[in-house]
MARMAR-763873 format. One record per atom (N, C-alpha, C, CB): x, y negated, z. Coordinates in Angstrom, 3 decimals, padded with zeros to 6 digits, always signed. Atoms other than C-alpha are relative to their C-alpha. Glycine has a CB too. Example, Ala and Ser with C-alpha at 12.3 -4.5 7.8 and 13.67 -1.06 7.14 Angstrom:
+----------+----------+----------+
:       xx :       yy :       zz :
+----------+----------+----------+
: +000.890 : +001.190 : +000.000 :
: +012.300 : +004.500 : +007.800 :
: +000.900 : -001.200 : +000.000 :
: -000.992 : -000.027 : +001.246 :
: -000.820 : +001.190 : -000.060 :
: +013.670 : +001.060 : +007.140 :
: -000.770 : -001.090 : +000.730 :
: +000.414 : -000.462 : -001.415 :
+----------+----------+----------+
END
This chain:
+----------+----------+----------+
:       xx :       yy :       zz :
+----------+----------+----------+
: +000.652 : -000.946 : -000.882 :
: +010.278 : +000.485 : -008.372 :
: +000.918 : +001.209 : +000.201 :
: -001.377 : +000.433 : -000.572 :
: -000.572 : -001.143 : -000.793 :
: +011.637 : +003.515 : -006.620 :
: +000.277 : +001.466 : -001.569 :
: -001.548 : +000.508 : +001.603 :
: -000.223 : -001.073 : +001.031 :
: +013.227 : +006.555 : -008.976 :
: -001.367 : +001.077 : +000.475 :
: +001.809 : +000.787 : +000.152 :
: +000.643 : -001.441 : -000.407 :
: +010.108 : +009.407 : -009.554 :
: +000.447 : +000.744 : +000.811 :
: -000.102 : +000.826 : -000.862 :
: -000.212 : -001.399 : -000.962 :
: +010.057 : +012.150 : -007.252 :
: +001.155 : -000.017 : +001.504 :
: +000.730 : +001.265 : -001.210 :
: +000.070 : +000.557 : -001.308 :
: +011.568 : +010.351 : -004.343 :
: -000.696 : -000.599 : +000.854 :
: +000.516 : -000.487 : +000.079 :
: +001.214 : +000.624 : -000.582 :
: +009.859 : +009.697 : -001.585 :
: +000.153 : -001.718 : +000.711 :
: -000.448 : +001.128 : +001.216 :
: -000.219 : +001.522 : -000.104 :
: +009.326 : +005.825 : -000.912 :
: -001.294 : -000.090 : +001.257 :
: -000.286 : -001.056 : -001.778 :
: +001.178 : +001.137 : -001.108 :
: +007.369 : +004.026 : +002.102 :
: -000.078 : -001.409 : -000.408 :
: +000.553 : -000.215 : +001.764 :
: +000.205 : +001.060 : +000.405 :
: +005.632 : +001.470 : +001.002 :
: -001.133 : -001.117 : +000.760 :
: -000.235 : +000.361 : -001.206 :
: +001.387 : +001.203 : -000.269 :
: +003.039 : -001.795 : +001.718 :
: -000.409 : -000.309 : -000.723 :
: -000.012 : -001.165 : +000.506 :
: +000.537 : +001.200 : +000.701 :
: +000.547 : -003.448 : +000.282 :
: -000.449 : -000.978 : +000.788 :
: -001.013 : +000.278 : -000.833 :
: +000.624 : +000.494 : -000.616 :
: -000.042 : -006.356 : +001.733 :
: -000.533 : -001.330 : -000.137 :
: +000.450 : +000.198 : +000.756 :
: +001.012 : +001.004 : +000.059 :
: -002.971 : -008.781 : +002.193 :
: +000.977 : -001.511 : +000.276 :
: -001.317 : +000.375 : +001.280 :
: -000.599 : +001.075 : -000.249 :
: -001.122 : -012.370 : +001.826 :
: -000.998 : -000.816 : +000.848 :
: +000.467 : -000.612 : -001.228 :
: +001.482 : +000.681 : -001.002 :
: -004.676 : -013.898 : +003.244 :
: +000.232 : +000.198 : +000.649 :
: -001.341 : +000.201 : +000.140 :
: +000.146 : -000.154 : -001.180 :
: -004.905 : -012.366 : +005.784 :
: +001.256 : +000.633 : +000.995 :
: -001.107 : +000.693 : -000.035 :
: -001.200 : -001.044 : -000.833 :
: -001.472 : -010.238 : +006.932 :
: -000.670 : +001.128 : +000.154 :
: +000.590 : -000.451 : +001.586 :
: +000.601 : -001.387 : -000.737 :
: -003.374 : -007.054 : +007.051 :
: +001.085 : +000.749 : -001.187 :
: -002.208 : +000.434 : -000.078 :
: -001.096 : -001.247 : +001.243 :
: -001.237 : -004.027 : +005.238 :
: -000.502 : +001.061 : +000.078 :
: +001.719 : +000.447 : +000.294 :
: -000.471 : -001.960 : +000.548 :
: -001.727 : -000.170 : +003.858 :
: +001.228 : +000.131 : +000.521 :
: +000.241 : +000.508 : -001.960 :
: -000.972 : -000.697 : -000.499 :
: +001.191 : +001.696 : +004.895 :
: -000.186 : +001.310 : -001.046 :
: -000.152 : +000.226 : +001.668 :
: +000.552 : -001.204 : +000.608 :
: +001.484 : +004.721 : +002.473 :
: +001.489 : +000.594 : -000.361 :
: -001.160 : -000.282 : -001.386 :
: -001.193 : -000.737 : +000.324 :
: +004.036 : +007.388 : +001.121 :
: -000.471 : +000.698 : -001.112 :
: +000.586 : +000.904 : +001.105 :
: +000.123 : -000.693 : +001.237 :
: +004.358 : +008.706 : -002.131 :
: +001.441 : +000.317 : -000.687 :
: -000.897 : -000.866 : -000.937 :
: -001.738 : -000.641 : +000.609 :
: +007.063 : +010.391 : -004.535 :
: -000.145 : -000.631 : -001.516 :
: +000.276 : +002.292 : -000.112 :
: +000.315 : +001.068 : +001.681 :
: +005.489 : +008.225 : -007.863 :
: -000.699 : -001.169 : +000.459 :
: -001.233 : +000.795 : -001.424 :
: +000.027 : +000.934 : -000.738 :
: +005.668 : +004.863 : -006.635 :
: -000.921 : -000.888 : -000.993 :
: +001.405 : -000.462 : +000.470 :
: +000.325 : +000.475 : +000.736 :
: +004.679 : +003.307 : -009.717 :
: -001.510 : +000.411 : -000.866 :
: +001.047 : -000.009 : -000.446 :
: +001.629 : +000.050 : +000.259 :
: +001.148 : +005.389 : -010.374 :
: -000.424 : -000.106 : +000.550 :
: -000.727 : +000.615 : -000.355 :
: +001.107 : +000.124 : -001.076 :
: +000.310 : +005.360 : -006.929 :
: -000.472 : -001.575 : +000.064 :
: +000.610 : +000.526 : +001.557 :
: -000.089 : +001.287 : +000.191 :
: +000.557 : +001.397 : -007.290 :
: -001.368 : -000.018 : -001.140 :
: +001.643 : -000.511 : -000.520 :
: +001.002 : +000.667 : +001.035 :
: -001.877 : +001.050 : -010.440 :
: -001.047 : +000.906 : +000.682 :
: +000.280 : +000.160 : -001.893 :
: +000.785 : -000.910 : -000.475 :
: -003.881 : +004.538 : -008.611 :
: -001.105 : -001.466 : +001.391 :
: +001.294 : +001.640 : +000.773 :
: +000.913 : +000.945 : -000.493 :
: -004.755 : +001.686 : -006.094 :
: -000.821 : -001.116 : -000.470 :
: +000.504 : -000.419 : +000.677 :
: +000.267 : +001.638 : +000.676 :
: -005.226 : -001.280 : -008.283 :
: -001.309 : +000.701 : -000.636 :
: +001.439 : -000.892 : -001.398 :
: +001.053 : -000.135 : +000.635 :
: -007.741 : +000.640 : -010.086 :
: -001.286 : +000.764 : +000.744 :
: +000.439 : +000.596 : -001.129 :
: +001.147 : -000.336 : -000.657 :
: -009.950 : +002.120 : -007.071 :
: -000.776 : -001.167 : +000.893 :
: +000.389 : +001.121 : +000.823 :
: +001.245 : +001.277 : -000.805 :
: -010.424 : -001.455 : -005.650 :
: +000.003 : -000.589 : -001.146 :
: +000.419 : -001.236 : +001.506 :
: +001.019 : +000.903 : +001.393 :
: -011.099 : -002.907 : -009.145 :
: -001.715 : +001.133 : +000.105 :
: +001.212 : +000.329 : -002.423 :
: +000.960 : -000.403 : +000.256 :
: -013.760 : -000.253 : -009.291 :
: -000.734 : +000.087 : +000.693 :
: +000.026 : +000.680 : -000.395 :
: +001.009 : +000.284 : -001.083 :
: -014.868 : -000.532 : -005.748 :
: +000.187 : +001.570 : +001.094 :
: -001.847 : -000.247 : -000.868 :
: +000.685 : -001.358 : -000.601 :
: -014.394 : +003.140 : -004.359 :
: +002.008 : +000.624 : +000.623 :
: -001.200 : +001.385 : -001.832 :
: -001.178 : -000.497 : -001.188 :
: -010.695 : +003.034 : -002.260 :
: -000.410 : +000.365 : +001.220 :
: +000.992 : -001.037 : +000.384 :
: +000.578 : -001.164 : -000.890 :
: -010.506 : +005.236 : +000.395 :
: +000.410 : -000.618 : +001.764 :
: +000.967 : +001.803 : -000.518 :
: -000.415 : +000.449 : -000.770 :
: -009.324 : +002.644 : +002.804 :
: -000.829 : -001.086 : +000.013 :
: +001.168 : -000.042 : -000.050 :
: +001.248 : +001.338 : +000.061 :
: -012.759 : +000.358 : +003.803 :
: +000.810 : -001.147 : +000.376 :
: -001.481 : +000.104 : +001.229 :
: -000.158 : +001.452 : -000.266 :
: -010.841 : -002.619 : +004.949 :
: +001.031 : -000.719 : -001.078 :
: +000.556 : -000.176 : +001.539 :
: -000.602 : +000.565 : +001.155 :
: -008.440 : -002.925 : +001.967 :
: -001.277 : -000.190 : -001.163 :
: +001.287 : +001.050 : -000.515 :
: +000.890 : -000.088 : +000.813 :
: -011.418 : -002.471 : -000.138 :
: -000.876 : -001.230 : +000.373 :
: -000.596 : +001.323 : +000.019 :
: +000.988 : +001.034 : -000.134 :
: -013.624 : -004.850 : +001.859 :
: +000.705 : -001.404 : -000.351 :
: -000.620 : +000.026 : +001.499 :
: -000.715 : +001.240 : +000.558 :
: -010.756 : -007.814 : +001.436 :
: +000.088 : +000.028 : -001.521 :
: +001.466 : -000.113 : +000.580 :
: -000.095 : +000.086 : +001.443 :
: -010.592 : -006.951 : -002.131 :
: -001.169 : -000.663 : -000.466 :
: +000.151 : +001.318 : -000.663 :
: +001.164 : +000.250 : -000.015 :
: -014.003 : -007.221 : -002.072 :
: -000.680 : -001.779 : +000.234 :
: -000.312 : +000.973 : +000.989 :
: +000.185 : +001.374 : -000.736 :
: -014.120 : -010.254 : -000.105 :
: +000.867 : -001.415 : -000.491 :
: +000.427 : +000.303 : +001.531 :
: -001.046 : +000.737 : +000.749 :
: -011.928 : -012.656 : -002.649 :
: +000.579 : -000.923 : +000.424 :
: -000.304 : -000.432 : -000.968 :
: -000.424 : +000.990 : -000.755 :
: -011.596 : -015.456 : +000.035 :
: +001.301 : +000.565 : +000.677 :
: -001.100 : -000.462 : +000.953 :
: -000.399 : -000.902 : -000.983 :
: -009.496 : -012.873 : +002.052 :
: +001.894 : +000.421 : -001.029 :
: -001.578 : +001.609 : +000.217 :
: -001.297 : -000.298 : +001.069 :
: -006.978 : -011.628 : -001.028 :
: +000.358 : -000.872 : -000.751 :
: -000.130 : +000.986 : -000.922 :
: -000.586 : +001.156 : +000.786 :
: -005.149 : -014.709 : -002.031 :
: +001.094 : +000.791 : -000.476 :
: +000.423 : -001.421 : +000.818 :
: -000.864 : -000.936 : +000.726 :
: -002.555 : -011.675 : -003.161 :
: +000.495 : +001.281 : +000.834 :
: +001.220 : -000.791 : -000.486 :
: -000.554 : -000.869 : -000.620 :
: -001.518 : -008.437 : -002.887 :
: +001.341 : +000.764 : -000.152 :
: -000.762 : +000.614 : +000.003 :
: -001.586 : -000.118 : -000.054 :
: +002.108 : -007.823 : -002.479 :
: +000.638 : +001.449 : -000.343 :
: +000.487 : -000.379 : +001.512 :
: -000.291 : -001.548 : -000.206 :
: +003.395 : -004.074 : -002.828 :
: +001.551 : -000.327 : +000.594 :
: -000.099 : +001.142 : -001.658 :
: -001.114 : +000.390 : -000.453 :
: +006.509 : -004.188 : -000.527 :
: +000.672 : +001.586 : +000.079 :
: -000.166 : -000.953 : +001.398 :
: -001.324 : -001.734 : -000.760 :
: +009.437 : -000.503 : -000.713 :
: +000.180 : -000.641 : +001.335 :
: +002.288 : +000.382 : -000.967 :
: -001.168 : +000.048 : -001.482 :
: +010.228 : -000.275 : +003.029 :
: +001.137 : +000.926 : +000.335 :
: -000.761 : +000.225 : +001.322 :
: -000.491 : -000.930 : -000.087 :
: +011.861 : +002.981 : +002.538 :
: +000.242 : +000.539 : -001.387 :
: -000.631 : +000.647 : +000.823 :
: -000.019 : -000.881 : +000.888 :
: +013.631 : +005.054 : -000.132 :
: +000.412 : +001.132 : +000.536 :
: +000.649 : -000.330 : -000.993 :
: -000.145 : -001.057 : -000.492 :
: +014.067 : +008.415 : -000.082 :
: -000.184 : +000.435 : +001.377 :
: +000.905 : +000.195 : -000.314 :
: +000.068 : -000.316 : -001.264 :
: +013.150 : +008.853 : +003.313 :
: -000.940 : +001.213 : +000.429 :
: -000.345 : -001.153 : +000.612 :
: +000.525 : -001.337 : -000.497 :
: +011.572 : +011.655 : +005.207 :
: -001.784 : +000.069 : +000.212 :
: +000.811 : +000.271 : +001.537 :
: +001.528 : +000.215 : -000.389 :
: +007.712 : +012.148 : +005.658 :
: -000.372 : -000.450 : +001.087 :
: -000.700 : +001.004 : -000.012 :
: +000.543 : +000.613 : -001.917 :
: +007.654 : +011.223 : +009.534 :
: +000.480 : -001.776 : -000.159 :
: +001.473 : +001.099 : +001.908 :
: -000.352 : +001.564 : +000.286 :
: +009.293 : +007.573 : +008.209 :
: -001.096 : -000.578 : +000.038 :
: +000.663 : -000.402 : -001.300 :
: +001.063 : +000.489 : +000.417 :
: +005.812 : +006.986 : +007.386 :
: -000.512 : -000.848 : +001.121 :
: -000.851 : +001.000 : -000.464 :
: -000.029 : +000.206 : -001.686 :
: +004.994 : +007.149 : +011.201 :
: +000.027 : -001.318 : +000.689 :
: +001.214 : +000.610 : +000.566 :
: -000.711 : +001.205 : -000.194 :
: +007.620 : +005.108 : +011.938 :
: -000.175 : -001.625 : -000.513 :
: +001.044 : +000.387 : -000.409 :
: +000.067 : +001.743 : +000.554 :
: +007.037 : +002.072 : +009.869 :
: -001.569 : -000.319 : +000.249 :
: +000.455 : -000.301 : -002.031 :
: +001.104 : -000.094 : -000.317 :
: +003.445 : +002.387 : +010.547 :
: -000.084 : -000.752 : +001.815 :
: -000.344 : +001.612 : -000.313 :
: -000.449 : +000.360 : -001.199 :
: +004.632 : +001.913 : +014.263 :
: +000.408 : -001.612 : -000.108 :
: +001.184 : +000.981 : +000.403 :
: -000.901 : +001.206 : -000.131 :
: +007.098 : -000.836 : +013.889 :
: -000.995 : -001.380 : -001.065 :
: +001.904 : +000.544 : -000.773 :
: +001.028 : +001.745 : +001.095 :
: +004.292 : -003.299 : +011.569 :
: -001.009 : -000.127 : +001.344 :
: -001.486 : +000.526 : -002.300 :
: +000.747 : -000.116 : -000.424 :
: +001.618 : -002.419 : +014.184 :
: +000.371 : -001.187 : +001.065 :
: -000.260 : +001.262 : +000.156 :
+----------+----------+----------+
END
């Protein structure tokens, strides 16, 4: 995973279905378990990652993919763009 306190663009994404998060963070590695443990518990802040989690037919796996290191906050944007 990405060195702390750089900023990384990342994915998670739904192998079921192809759906993805898009996110940016500078601790790549708590924001990673920070998710794993709000859709184990049911209360992520993103209803359609939550509802496939939810939905177990749907999450045959979820991938975490770096698209970016160190990159700038508007990258986010950008890769957000270019998956869409």
């Amino acid at each position: 995973m990405a060195n702390k306190g750089s900023l990384t663009v990342y994915a998670l994404c739904n192998e079921g279905n192809g759906r993805m998060y898009v996110g940016a963070t500078t601790n790549l590695e708590k924001r990673h378990r920070d998710h794993l443990s709000q859709l184990r518990r049911g209360h992520h802040s993103n209803q359609h990652l939550q509802a496939d989690w939810n939905d177990g037919r749907c999450m045959t796996g979820l991938e975490l993919v770096v698209l970016q290191s160190h990159a700038n906050f508007f990258d986010q944007t950008e890769w957000v763009e270019k998956l869409w």
